[in-house]
C-alpha positions as CSV (number, residue, x, y, z in Angstrom):
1,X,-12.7,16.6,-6.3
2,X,-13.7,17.1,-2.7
3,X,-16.1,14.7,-1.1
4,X,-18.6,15.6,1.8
5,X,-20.8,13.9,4.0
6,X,-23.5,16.6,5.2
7,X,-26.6,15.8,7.8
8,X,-27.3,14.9,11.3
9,X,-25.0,12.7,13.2
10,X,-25.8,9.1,12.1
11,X,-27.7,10.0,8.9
12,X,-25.8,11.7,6.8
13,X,-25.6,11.5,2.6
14,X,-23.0,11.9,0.4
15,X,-22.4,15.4,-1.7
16,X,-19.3,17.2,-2.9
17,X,-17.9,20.5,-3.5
18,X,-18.5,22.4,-6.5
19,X,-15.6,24.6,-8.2
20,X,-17.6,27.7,-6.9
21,X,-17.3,26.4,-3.0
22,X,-21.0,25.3,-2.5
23,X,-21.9,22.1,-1.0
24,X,-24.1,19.7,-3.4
25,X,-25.9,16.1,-3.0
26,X,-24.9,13.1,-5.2
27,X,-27.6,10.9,-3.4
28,X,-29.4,10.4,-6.6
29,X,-25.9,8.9,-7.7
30,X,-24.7,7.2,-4.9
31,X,-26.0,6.0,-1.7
32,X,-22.6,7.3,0.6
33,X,-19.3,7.9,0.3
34,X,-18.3,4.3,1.3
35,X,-15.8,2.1,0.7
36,X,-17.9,0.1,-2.2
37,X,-18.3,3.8,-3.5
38,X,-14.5,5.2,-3.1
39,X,-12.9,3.5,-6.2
40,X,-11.5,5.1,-8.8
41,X,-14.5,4.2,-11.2
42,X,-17.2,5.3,-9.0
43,X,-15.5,8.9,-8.1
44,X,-14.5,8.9,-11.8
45,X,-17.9,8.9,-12.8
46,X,-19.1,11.3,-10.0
47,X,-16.5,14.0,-11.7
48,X,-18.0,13.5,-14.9
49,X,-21.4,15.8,-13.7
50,X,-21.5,19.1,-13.9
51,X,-22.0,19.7,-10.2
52,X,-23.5,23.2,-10.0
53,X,-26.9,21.0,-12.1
54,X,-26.8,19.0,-9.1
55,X,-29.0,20.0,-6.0
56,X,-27.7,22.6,-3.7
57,X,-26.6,21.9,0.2
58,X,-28.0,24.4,2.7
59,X,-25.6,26.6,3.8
60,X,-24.5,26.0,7.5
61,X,-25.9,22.4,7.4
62,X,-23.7,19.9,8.9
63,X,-20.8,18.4,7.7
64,X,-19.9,14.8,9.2
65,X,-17.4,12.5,8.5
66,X,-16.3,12.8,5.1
67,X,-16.3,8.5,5.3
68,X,-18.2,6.3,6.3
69,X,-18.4,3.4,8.4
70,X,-14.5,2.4,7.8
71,X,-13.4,-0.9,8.9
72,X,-10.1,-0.2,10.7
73,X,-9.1,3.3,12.0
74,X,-5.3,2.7,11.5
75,X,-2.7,5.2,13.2
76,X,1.1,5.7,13.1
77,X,3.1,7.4,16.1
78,X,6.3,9.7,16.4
79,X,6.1,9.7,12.4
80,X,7.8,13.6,12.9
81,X,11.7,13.5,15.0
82,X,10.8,17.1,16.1
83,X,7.6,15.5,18.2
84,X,9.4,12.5,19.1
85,X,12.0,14.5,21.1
86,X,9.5,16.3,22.5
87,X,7.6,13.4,23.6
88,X,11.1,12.1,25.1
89,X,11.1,9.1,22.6
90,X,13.4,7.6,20.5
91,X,13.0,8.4,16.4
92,X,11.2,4.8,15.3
93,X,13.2,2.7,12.8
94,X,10.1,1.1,11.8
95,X,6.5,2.8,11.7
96,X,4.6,2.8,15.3
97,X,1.5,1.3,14.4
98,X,-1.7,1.1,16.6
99,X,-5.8,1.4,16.2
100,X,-8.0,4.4,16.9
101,X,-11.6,2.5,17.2
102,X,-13.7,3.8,14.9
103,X,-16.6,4.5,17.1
104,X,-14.4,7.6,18.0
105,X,-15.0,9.3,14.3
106,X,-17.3,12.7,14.5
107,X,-17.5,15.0,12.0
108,X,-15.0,17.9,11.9
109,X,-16.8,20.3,13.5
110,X,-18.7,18.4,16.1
111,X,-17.2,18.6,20.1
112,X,-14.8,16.9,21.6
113,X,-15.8,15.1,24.6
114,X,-13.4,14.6,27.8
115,X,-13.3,10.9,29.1
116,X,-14.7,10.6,32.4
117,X,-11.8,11.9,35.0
118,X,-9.6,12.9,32.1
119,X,-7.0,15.0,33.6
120,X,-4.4,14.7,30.3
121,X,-6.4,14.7,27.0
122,X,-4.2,16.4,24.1
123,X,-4.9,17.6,20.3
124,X,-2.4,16.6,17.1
125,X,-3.1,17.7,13.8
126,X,-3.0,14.8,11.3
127,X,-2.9,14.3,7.6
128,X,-5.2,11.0,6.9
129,X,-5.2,8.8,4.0
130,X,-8.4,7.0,3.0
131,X,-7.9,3.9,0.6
132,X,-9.6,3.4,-2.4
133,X,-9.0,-0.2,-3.6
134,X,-7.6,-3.1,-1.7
135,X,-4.2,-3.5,-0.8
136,X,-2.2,-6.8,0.7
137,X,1.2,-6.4,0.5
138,X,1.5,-3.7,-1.9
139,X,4.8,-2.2,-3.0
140,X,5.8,1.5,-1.9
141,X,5.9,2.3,-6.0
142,X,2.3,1.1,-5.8
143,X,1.4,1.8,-3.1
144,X,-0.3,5.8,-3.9
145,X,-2.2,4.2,-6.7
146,X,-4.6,2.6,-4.1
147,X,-5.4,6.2,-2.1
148,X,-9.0,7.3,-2.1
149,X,-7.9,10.8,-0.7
150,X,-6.9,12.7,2.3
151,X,-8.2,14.9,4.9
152,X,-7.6,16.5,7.8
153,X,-7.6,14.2,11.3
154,X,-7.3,15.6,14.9
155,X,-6.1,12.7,16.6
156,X,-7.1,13.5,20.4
157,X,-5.8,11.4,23.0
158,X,-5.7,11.3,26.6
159,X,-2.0,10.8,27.6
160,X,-2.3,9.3,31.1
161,X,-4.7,6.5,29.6
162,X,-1.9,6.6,26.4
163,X,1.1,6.3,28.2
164,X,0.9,5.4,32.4
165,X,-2.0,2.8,31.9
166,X,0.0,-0.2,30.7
167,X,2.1,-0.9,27.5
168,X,-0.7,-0.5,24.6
169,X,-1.5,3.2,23.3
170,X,-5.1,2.0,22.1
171,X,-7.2,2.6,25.0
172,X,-5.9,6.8,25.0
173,X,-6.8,6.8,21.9
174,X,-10.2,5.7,20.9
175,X,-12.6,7.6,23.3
176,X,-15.8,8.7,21.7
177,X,-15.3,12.0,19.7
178,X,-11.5,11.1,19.6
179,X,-11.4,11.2,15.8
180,X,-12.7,14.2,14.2
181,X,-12.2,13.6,10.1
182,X,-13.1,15.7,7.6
183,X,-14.2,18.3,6.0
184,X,-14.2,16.7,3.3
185,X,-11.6,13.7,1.2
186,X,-9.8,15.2,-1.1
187,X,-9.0,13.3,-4.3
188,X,-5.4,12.4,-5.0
189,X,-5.0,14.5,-8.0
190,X,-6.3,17.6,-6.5
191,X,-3.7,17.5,-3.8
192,X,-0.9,16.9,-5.5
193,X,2.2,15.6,-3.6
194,X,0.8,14.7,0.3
195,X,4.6,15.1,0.9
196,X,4.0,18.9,1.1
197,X,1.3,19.8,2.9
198,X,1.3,22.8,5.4
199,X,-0.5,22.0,9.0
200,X,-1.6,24.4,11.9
201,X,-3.3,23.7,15.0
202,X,-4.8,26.3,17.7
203,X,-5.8,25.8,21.1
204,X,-8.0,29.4,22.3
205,X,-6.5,31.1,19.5
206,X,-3.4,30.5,20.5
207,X,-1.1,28.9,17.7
208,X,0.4,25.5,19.2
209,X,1.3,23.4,16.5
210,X,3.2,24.4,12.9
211,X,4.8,22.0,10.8
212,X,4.5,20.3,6.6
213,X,4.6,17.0,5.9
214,X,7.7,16.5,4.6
215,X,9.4,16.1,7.6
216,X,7.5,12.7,8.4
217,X,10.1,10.0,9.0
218,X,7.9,7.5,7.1
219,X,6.0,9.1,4.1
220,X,2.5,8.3,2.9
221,X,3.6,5.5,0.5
222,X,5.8,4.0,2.7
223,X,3.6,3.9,5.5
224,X,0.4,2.4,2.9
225,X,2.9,-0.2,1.3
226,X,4.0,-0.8,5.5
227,X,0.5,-1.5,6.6
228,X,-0.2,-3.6,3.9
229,X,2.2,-6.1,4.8
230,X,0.5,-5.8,8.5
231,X,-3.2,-6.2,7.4
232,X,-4.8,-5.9,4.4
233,X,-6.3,-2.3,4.1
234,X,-10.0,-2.3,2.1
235,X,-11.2,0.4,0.7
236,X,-12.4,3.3,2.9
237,X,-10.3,2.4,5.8
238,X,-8.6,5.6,7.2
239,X,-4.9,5.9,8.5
240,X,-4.0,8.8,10.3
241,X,0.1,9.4,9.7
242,X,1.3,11.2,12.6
243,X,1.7,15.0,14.3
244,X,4.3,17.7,14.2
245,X,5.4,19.1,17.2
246,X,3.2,21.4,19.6
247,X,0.9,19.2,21.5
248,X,0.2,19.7,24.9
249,X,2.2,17.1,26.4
250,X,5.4,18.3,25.1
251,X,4.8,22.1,26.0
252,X,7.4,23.3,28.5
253,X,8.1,24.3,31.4
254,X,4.5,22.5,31.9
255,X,2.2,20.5,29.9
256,X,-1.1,22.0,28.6
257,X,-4.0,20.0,28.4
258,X,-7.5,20.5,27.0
259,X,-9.8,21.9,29.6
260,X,-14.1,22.1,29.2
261,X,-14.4,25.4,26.7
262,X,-11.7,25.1,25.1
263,X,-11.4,25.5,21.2
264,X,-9.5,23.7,18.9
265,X,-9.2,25.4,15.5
266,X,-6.9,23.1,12.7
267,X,-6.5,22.6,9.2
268,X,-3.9,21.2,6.3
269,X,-3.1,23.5,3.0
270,X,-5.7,21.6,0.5
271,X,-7.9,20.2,2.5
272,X,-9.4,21.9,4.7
273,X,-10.0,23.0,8.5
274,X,-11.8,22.2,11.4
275,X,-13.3,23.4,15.0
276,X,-13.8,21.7,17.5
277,X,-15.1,22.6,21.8
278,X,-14.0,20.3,24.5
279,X,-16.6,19.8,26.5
280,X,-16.9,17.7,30.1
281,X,-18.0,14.2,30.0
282,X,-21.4,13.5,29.9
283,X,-22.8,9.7,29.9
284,X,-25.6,8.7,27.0
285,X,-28.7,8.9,27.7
């Protein structure tokens, strides 16, 4: 099952995907797609409906985050030895663990804003697990059986605030729009192994990134039963596993960075695709 979030930014309601690829509401069955709502008995009962009896989506409407309000944001670095190379970093023997705030999470189509005075923001194309039931400590033989679903994460990040702004990688990461996720979750059983996923990324149409998940050092269950033992991960927290090779920083002979304009086109075989324009920083209103 696929699970959507549709609406303006800040009020959206939860609906799925039906077989035939239209978008339809489940608020009369659940109030969002959150974490009290992501366990297996609550999706379980959701599948039970016949969803083309359930009311119709407008087409074109807004899709936003396909979670909502997660507690932690986690992320893992230099999870693929192809982008640790090119990122001129040793291969980690043990996950690289750090937070993406979660005031960064847009929808997967909405822009990507540049920090003020950016000069080095970057794209990756992520596979993101969502968790479905509590886990403290879990096993890595255990460890799937507490996965919500997965989508498809860009984890932006502005390098020079990343990497030449002290010894923590959390302030390049969490900018607001720095965590586009979505379209939608996919349930576990609809995607199969997450250990062999195909992933793309394109900056202007250009193609920048290619790679499958089974080249991650750590895979999924290792890095679940991993953070466990870290924290303990509630249900609808999100953790984004790491990027193939292709971002900007590592292109030679120069790095290429996103620029106002630009757009970022990216998806995962099973789960979806998004699109994305940078534009220039702008403060609220």
């Amino acid at each position: 099952m696929k699970l959507i979030r549709y609406g303006k930014a800040g009020q959206e309601k939860p609906g799925i995907v039906a077989a035939d690829g239209s978008l339809r509401s489940v608020v009369d069955i659940i109030s969002d797609w959150d974490g009290e709502h992501l366990s297996p008995k609550m999706i379980a009962k959701v599948a039970k409906i016949n969803p083309l009896k359930l009311p119709l989506i407008k087409p074109k409407t807004r899709l936003g985050p396909c979670v909502s309000l997660p507690k932690k944001f986690i992320a893992i670095g230099l999870n693929y030895a192809d982008h640790a190379a090119e990122s001129g970093m040793a291969i980690p023997k043990e996950p690289v663990v750090f937070n993406k705030w979660t005031s960064c999470i847009v929808g997967p189509n909405d822009d990507v804003m540049l920090p003020k005075n950016s000069v080095k923001t970057d794209w990756e194309c992520e596979l993101g697990i969502v968790i479905g039931t509590q886990a403290r400590s879990v096993t890595k033989k255990d460890a799937l059986n507490h996965v919500a679903g997965y989508c498809v994460i860009n984890d932006v990040s502005e390098r020079e605030y990343q990497l030449e702004r002290g010894q923590t990688w959390d302030k390049g990461k969490g900018f607001d729009t720095f965590g586009p996720v979505g379209p939608w979750l996919v349930t576990p059983d609809e995607v199969g192994n997450p250990g062999k996923l195909d992933m793309w990324l394109d900056v202007n149409g250009t193609r920048m990134q290619t790679g499958n998940t089974k080249t991650m050092i750590f895979d999924v269950a290792t890095i679940i039963a991993y953070c466990s033992t870290l924290m303990t991960l509630e249900p609808g927290d999100i953790i984004t596993t790491g990027t193939p090779p292709g971002v900007g920083m590592g292109k030679k002979p120069n790095a290429v960075y996103l620029r106002p304009g630009d757009t970022i086109e990216l998806g995962i075989e099973k789960l979806g695709e998004q699109k994305q324009i940078v534009r220039k920083f702008s403060a609220p209103k």
